[in-house]
N, C-alpha and C positions, 0 to 999 in steps of 0.2 A: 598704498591705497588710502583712499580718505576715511573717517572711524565712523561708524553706522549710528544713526538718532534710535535706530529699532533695540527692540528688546535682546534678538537672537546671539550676539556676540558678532557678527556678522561683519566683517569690515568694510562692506560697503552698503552706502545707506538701504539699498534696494536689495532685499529677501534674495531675490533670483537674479542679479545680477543688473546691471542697468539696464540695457538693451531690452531685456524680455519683461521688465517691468517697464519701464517708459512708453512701452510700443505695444503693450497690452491695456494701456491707458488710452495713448491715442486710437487715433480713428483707422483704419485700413493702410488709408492713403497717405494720410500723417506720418504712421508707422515706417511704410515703404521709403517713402522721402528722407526718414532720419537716417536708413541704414544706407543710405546716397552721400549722407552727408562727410562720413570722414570712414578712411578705411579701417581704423578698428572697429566701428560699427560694422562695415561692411562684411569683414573676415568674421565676427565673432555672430552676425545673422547668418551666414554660409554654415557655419557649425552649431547655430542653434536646436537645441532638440526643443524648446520651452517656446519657441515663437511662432511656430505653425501651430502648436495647440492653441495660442490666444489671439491669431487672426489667419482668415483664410486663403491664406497665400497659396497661390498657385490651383485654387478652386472655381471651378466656371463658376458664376456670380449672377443674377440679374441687377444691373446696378436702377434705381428706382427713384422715384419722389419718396422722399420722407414720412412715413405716415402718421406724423403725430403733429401733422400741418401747426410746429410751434413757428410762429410771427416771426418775423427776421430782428425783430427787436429781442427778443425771447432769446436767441437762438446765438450763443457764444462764440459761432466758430465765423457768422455772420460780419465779420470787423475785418476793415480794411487795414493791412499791415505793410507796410512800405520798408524797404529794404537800403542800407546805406550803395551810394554808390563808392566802386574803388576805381580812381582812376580820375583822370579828363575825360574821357571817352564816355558813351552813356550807350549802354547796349539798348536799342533800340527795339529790338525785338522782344525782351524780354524784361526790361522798366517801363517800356511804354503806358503798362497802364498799371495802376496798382493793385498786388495782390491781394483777392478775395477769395471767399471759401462759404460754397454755400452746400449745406449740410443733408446728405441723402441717407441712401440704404443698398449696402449691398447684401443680397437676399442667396445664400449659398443653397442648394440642395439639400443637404442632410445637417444643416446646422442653424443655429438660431440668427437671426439678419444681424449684421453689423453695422457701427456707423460709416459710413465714408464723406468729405471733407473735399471736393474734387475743387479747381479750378472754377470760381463764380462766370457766367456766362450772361450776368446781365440780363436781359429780355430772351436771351437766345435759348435754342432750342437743340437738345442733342438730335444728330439726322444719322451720325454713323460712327464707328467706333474699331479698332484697331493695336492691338497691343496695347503702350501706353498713354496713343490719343484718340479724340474725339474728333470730330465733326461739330464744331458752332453756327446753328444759323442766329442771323441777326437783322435788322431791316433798317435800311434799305442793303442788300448786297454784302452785307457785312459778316462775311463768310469766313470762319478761321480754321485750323488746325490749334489745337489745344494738348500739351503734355499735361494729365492729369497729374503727375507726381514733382513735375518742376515750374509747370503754368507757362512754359515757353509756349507763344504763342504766335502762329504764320499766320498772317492774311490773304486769303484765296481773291485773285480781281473778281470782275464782275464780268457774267458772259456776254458779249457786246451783242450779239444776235440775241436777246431775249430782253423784254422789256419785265419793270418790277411794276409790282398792283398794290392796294393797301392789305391785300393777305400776302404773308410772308413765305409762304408756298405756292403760290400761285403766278406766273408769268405769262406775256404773251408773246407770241413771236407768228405772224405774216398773217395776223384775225385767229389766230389758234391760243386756247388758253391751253398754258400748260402747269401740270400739277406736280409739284415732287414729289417723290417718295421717298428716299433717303440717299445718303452720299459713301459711296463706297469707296472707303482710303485701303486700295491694290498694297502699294508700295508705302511704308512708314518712312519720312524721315528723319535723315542720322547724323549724328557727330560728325561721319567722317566726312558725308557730304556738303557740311555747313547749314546743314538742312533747308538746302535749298531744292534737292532732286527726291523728287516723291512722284507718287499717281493716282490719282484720285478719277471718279467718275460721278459724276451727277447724274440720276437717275430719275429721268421723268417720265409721267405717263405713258407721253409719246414723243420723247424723245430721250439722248444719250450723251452726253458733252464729256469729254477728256482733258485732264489735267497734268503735264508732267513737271510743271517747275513751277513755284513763285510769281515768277518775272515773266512768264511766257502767255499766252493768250489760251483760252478755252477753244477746242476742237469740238462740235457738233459733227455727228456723226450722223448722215442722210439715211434714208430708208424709206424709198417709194416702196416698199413691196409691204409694208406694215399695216395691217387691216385693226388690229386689237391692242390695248394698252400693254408698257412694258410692264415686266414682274420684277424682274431681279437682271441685275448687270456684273460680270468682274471680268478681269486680265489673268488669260493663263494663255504664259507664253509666249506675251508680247502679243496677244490679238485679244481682243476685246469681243465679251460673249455675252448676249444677255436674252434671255427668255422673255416671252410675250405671257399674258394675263392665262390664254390656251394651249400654251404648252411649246409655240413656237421657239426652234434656237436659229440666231442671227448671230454672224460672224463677222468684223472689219480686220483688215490686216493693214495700219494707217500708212502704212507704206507703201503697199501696192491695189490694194482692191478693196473691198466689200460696196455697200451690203450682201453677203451670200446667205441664203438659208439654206441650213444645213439639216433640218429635222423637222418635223412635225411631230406632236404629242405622241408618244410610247404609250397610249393607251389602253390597259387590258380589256380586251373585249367585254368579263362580264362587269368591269366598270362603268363601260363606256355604257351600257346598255342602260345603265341603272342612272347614268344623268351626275352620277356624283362629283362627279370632277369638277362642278360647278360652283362645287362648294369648296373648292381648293384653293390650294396656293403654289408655285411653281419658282422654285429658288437652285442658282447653280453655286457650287462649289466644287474644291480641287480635292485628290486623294491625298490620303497620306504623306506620302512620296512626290506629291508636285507633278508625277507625269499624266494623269488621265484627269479629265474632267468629269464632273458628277452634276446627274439632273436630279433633282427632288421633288416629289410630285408628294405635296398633305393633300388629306380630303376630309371633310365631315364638322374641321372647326367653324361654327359660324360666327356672324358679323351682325348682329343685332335681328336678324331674321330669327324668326319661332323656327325649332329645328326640333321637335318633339320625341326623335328616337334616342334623345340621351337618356340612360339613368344611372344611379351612382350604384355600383355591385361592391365596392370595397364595404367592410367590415365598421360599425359604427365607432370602432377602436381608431380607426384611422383619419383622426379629427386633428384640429388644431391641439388637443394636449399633448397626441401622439408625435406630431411631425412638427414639429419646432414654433409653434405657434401660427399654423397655414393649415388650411380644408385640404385633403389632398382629397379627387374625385377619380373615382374610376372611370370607364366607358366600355359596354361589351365590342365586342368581336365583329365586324360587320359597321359599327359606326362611325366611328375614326379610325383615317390609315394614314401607312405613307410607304411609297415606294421612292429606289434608289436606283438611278441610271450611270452608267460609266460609258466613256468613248474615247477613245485613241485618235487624240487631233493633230497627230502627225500629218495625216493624211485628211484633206476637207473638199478637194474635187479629184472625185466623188467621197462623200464622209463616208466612214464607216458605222454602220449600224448602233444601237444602243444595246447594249448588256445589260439585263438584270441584275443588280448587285441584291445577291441572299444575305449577307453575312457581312458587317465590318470588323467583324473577327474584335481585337480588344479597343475600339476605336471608338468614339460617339462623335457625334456630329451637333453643332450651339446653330442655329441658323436666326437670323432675325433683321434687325434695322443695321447692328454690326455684322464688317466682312466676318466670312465664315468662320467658324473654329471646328478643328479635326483636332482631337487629339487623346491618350489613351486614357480611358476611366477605370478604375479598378472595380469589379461587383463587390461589396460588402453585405451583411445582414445588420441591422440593429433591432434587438429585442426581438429574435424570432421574425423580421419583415424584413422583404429588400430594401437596398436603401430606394430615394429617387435617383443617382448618381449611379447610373451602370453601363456595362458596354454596349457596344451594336445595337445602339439606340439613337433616336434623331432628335433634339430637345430644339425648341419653336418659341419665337415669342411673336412682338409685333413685325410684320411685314413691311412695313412704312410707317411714315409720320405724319399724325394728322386725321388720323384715321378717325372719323366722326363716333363710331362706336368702338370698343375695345375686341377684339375677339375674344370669343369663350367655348373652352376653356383660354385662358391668357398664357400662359408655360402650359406645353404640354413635352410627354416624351414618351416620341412612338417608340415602340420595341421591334426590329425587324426579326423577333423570334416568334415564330407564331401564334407557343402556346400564351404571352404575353401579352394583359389588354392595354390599353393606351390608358394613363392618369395624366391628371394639370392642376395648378393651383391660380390664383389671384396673385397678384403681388397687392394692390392697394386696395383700400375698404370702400371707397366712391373713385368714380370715375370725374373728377375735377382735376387728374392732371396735366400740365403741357408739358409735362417730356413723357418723353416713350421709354418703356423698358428696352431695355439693351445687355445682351453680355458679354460682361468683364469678369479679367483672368487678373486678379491684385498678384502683384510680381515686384518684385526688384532683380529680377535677374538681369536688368539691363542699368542697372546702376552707376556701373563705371563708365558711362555714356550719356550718361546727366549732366549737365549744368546747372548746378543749382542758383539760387538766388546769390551767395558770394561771386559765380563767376568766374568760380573754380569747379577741379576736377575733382576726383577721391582726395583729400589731405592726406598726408602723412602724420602731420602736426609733432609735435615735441616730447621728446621722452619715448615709453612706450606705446603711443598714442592713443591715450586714453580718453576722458572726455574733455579733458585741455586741448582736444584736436578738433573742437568744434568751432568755428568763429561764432564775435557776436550774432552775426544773423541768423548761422543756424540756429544758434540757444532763441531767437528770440521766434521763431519759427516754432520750435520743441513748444518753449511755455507756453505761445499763444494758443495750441491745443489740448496742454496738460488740465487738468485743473487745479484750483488752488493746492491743496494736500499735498499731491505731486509736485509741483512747483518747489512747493518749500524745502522737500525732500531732494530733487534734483539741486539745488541751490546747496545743501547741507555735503556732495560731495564733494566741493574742492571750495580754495579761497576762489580761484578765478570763475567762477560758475557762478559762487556768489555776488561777487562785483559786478558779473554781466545780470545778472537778474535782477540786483538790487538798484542797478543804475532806471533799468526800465523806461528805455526809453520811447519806446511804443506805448506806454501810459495800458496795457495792458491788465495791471493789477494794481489795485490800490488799496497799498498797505497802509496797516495802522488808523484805517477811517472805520469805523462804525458802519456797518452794512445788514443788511436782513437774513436769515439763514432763514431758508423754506424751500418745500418742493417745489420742483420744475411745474410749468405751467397745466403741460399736457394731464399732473395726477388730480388737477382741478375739476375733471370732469370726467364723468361716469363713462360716458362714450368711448373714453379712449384710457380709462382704466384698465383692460383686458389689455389693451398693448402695451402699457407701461409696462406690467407686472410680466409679460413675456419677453420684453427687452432684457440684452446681459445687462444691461445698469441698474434694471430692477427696482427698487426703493433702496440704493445705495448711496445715489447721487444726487444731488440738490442743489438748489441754485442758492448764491453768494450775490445781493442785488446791493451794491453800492447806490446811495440814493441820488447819483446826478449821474452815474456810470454805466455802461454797459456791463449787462450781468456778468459771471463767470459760473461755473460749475465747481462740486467739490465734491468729493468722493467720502465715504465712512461708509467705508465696509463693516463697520462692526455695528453698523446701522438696520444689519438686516433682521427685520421681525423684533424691532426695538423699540420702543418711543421714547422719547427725551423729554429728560425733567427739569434740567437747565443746564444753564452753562457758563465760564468765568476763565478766560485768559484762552488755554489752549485744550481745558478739560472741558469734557458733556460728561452729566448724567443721566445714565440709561437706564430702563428696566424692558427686561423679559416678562414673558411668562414664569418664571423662576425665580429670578435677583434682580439689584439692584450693582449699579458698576458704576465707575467711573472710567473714561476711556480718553485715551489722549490725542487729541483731532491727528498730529504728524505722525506721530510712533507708532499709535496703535495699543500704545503700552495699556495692559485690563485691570482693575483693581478690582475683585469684590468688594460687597459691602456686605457688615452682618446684616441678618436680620432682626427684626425689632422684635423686643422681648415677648414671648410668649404669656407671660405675666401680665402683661400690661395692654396687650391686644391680640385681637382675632384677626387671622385670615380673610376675605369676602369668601362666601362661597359660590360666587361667580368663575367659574375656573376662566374663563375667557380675559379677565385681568385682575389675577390673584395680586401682582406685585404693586399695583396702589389702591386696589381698593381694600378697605379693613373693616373691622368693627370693634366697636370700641363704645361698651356702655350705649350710646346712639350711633349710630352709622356715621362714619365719617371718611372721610374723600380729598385724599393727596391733592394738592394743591399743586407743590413743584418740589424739587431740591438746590436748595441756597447754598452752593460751594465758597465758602465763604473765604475757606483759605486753600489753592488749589498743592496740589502735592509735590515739593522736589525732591532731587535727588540730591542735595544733600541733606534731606532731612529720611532717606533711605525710602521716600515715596511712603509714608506712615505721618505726613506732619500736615494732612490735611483737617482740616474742620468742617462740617454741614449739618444745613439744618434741614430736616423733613417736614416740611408746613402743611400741618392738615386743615381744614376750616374750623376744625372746633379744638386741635392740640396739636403739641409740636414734638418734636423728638431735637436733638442735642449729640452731633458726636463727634469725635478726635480720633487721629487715625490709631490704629491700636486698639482701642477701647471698644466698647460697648453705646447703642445707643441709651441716652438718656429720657425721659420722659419729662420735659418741663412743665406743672401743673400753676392753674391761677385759683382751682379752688372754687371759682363761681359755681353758685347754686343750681342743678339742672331743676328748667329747662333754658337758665341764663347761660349755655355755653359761648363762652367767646365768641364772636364770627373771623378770625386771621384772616385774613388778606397778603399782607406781605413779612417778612423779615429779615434782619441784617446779622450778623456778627459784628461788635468793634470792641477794639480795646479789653477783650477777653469777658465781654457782656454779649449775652442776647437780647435783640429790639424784635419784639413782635408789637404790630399795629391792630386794632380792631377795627374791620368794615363801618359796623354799628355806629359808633359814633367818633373814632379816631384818638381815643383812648392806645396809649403806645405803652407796654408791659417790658420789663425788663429782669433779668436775671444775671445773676455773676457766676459765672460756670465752674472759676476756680472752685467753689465751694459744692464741697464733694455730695452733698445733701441737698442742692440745689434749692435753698429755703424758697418760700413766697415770693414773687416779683413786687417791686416795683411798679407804680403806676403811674404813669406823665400825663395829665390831661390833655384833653387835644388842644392846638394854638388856636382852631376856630370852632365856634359855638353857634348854630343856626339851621335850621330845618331843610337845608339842600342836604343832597345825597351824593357825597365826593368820591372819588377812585382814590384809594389812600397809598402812598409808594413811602418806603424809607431808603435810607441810601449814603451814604457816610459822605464828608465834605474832601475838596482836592485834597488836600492834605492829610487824610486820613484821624482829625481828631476829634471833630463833630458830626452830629447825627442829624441829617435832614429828614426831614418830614414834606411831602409834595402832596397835595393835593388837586383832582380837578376834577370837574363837575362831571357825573358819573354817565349823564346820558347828556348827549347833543344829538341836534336838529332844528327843525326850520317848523314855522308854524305850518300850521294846516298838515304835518306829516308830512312833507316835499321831503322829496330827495330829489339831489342837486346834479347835474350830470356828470359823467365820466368825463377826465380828461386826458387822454392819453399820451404820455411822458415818452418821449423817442427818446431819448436819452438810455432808459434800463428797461422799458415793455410795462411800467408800472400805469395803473390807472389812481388819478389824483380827483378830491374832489374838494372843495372850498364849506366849511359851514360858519355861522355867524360867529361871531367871538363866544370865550367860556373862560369861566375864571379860573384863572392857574395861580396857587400860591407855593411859596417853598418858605419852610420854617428850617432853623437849625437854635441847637444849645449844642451846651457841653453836657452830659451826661451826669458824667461819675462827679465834676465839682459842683454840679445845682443837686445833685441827691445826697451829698455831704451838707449843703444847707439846707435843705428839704424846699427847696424853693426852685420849682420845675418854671423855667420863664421863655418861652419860646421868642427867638428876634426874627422877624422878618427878612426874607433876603431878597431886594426887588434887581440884583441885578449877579447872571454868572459870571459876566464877564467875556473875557474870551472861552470862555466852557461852552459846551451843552451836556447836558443828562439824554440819559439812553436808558429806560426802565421797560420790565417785561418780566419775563420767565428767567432772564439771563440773570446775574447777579451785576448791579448797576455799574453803567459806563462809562467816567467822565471825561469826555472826550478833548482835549485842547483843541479847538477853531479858531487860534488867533487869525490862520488868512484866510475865513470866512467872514463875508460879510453877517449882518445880523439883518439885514431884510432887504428884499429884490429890489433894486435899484426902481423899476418899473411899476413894482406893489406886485406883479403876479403872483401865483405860488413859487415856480421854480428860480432860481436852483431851491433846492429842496434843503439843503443842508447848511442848516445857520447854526451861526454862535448865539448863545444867549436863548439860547429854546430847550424845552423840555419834549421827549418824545416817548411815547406810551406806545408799547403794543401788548403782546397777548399777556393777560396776567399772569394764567397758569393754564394748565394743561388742557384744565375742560374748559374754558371758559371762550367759546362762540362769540365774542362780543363784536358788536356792528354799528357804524365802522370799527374797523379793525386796529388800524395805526393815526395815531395823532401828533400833529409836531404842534405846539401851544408857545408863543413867544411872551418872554416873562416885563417886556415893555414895549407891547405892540403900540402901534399907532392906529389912531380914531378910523374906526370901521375896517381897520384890518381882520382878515377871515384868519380861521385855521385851517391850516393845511391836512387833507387825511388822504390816507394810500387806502384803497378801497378793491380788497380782495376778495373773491366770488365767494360769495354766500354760499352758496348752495353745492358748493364741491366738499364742502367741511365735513360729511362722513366718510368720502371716500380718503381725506388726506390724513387726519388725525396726529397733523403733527403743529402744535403752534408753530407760527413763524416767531422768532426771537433774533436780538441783536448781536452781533459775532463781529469781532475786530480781527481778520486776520494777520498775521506778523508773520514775520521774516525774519526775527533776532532768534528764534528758535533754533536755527542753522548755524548760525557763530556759536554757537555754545558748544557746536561738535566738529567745529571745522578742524583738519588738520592742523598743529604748532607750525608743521614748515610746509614748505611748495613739495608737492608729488615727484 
């Protein structure tokens, strides 16, 4: 086995083994798809105890629109991935179009919603659903069969008797318009069959069309005797059954006869009297066992009408905190129902009566837009409540597609126990979306009947079949839904893992570039703060925005209930409530830090953020933490160095040791104003705001005398943003300056412009002076003669300055200005780029790239982050280079 980056001794990189940590990263569907991919995934998911706790396999599902409506630019999983072909041959069916992945919610009963990751459907619309595919409409005609978990995808022809309209549910056929309601896929198809023999039904208002192959023509199914729209249609037993809007059941036998009508409404008398049924809905499915067919008669949910006799009787406890981030609502006794009819269609002239069903004994019943689901639920309590997840109960969602208003309740589940009132919840917060809920059962039990994107079966693959049994596609399949951290981590257990990850050739990740770390879009806004913080990703996960690239995601768990004070190679530093750590983005690995001497400062007595605010003689206010030398392990993780930059003092310290207090001595109420500073060469550079006065001390010296003081290189009554920053080479000290506020006269603000490239918003302001000075330090204060030289050109460099500790990036194969003058590409050589200073610091615009030899009337480029989300995120965004070489430092000596 390959040797773990983690702290635990653990020989493989992943805590819990691969499979259960990979697939508890990914999405549902993601997940389900990798244990398809080779059979030791697939044997070691069969015997997982650890992978059904971290997704809900085999749990009826509502699968949903996304509710945190993040923009498809936003949205990571949103990127088209193309797959090598093997062979001459090009499967046709399942290269045909390139694989996409557009990003939903599957919303379980008794557990918190999931992400899922299904098959992109373009314009289309889910209409029906079935195991592990879907029903795609598209317009004009463009009707498919969709495997969620492999994307294989069938095209349904078009019905030659119906004509298409510019609504994509709408047809006509002989002056009759007709309306779909959803597509009910009877029979899935299979491996075995080539997935050519399946059956499907198209289900229109008023009409019925049959499907059993591919290649074969649609059957419309007549019926002079039809007075009222259809409800629901399926195949049981080779004849096709479908109930009317009132309760009608019609039967074809396409071989010999129909239309027969075999029943009229079962309706109880003192319903009938009472008119309720009007407000129902009329759906068929099959038993258990396949031999009887079942009529389901809801009542009381309504469709946008005022329906006044609801009221909620559950308990105020049983709110969104209680049930997984969802309202659950009760309904008395008498308001919503639902009965359940059975019939032995052995026998149809003359049919046999309809039976009452009391009891599905341990059974529930999914009914909605997907063919039906039967199947056992087990009763649970959590915390003294049922769950919603119980037996001999009937669970509802939409009835069709298209439906102008939503029903409400939207989930409901009747209980055919009497003493039992009927609850339902919402799945989405507005009604703006075009797919319908539907439920889905996440499975892989049909795995080894996948086709995945190689074009093979289960692998065997080589050796013990470990994850050397994945081909490139699958790994690139894995990363494209991991997030970075993950990524790195997977890549860190084998040589061959690494070689496919770092070949990358899907351009999915891009290492080594200088990118933004910040939250995801959706904690930008208040609105949808409540959902953030009830999703499992919670405030763990944050976006990775490459500045000309499609974002990615990155995970740090140890980011929960954290905030970050900076950062420098593969470390952040963190503070709690409590301490102050250092944490290592891959490993995870935790360092305390002391605390700062009791001697020399106070606590805030703000308890809400003890760990940077203090007091000290005057109040003073954490700035950031300068990691200045990050920790290794051959220095036994003790050989780091940082500095604590408050705005009026600094703190000093080495791993092992003690913080230090570096003093200037200035007369209160002259204290310093810091802004920035550096570590080099076993000196401290603190900068002054005030007037760019840059202080220095020699730390070897155990008494830390008086600093040093280097005047600033410029002299003149503008107000600069002051940055320090050590040169490539590590020997000199820059000094960067730029003009502290921009803008446009008359207070204009200039418009947004929206970067398809990474979902960023860019905005142009006039030019602002950017200078960058450097010396040598320790030889100009050995002559006392401090001489700052001008540096008009980085070269192929750029500077990356912020919260981070400064990042000089090599751009030699970047250009250093758009060929065109626009803004974009966004990442030049030869520029400097500012973002958030420090921790408190709100400043607007936010991020600046300033080119250090622009051309006449060239603007500066700024990335322009919502104002106004900045208390609910509280986290600067700052500059983070992810890498990859962290991985080879742990890789195995030899091959697995």
């Amino acid at each position: 086995m390959a040797r773990s980056i983690n702290e635990s001794g653990s020989s493989w990189v992943f805590p819990d083994g691969p499979l259960e940590e990979i697939a508890s990263r990914c999405d549902v569907i993601t997940a389900a798809s990798l244990v398809g991919s080779c059979k030791f995934y697939h044997d070691s998911a069969t015997q997982s105890v650890a992978l059904p706790a971290s997704q809900p396999f085999g749990m009826p599902c509502v699968l949903h629109t996304h509710q945190t409506e993040v923009p498809p630019a936003h949205n990571p999983f949103s990127r088209v991935h193309k797959f090598k072909q093997e062979g001459a041959q090009k499967d046709k069916q399942h290269d045909a179009k390139d694989r996409k992945g557009t990003l939903c919610q599957l919303t379980p009963l008794d557990r918190i919603s999931s992400d899922a990751v299904i098959p992109d459907g373009g314009t289309g619309m889910w209409a029906g659903a079935n195991g592990d595919w879907i029903a795609l409409l598209g317009f004009p005609w463009n009707w498919e069969l969709v495997n969620v978990y492999t994307g294989r995808r069938i095209p349904l022809p078009p019905i030659s008797e119906f004509k298409s309209t510019p609504d994509k549910l709408v047809f006509e056929s002989n002056d009759q318009h007709l309306q779909l309601l959803k597509i009910a896929i009877c029979r899935v198809p299979t491996a075995a069959s080539n997935y050519t023999s399946f059956s499907v039904l198209a289900i229109f208002n008023a009409a019925i069309a049959v499907l059993h192959c591919a290649s074969s023509r649609w059957t419309v199914l007549d019926n002079q005797f039809l007075a009222y729209g259809y409800s629901d249609a399926i195949i049981h037993k080779g004849i096709v059954f479908a109930v009317t809007q009132t309760g009608e059941v019609y039967a074809w036998n396409q071989l010999s006869w129909g239309p027969l009508l075999i029943s009229t409404a079962p309706i109880p008398p003192e319903l009938d009297e009472q008119g309720r049924y009007n407000l129902g809905s009329w759906w068929l499915a099959r038993s258990p066992d396949g031999s009887r067919l079942f009529l389901v008669h809801t009542w009381g949910v309504t469709d946008g009408r005022d329906y006044t006799g609801l009221v909620r009787i559950l308990p105020a406890a049983a709110t969104s905190e209680g049930r997984h981030g969802r309202t659950i609502r009760g309904y008395g006794k008498g308001l919503l129902g639902c009965e359940v009819y059975s019939m032995d269609t052995s026998q149809l002239m003359p049919p046999r009566p309809w039976r009452r069903i009391i009891s599905l004994g341990s059974y529930s019943l999914f009914l909605g837009v997907n063919y039906p689901i039967i199947i056992p639920v087990e009763d649970g309590a959590e915390h003294d409540r049922p769950n919603m997840a119980r037996s001999n109960s009937v669970y509802t969602s939409h009835h069709a597609v298209g439906l102008a208003y939503p029903p409400s309740p939207e989930i409901c589940r009747f209980s055919l126990n009497s003493e039992d009132c009927t609850v339902g919840f919402q799945t989405n917060i507005r009604w703006t979306w075009r797919q319908v809920p539907l439920w889905l059962i996440p499975s892989f039990a049909n795995a080894r009947q996948w086709n995945l994107p190689s074009r093979h079966r289960l692998c065997r693959g080589g050796g013990d079949g470990h994850l050397e049994a994945l081909t490139g596609d699958n790994i690139d399949l894995i990363a494209a839904h991991l997030d970075v951290t993950y990524t790195v981590r997977l890549a860190a257990c084998s040589r061959e893992l690494y070689d496919m990850i770092s070949k990358d050739e899907g351009k999915m990740h891009h290492w080594d570039e200088p990118c933004l770390l910040m939250p995801p879009p959706a904690y930008w806004f208040d609105e949808h703060w409540d959902v953030a913080r009830t999703s499992r990703l919670h405030d763990t996960v944050y976006d990775l925005v490459p500045l000309d690239h499609p974002r990615r995601s990155v995970a740090l768990p140890f980011m929960h209930d954290r905030k970050w004070l900076g950062a420098n190679g593969d470390w952040i530093a963190a503070a709690d409530h409590h301490e102050w750590c250092l944490v290592n983005v891959y490993t995870e690995r935790h360092i305390p830090l002391p605390s700062l001497p009791d001697s020399k400062i106070d606590h805030s007595s703000f308890s809400y953020q003890p760990a940077y605010s203090f007091n000290w003689g005057p109040a003073i206010d954490l700035l950031k933490i300068v990691i200045c030398q990050v920790p290794t392990k051959g220095g036994r993780y003790a050989d780091y160095k940082l500095i604590a930059l408050f705005d009026k003092t600094i703190f000093y310290l080495e791993g092992g040791g003690d913080w230090r207090m570096l003093e200037a001595l200035t007369p209160a109420p002259d204290y310093p104003n810091y802004c920035d500073a550096i570590e080099l060469r076993g000196h401290v550079f603190a900068v002054d705001e005030t007037d760019g006065s840059t202080y220095f001390w020699d730390t070897a010296n155990e008494n830390l005398m008086l600093p040093f003081v280097i005047p600033p290189p410029v002299v003149d009554d503008q107000q600069y943003a002051w940055f320090l920053a050590p040169s490539a080479d590590g020997k000199r000290l820059m000094i960067i300056l730029t003009v502290n506020k921009i803008g446009i006269a008359n207070a204009e603000v200039p418009p947004d412009i929206p970067y398809a490239a990474n979902g960023l918003q860019l905005r142009q302001y006039p030019p602002v002076a950017t200078y960058v000075f450097e010396l040598d330090p320790l030889s100009t204060a050995r002559a006392g003669d401090f001489l700052w030289r001008q540096v008009n050109s980085l070269s192929d460099h750029s500077l990356f300055l912020g919260l981070n500790y400064p990042i000089i990036a090599n751009l030699k194969k970047r250009e250093s200005k758009a060929p065109d003058g626009t803004l974009v590409p966004f990442m030049r050589k030869n520029c400097v780029y500012t973002a958030y200073r420090n921790i408190r610091y709100n400043q607007y615009p936010k991020i600046l790239r300033c080119n250090l030899q622009p051309d006449e009337g060239e603007t500066v480029g700024v990335i322009s982050l919502p104002k106004d989300g900045w208390d609910s995120v509280r986290q600067a965004a700052m500059w983070f280079k992810p890498a990859l070489n962290i991985a080879r430092s742990v890789l195995p000596l030899k091959k697995q």
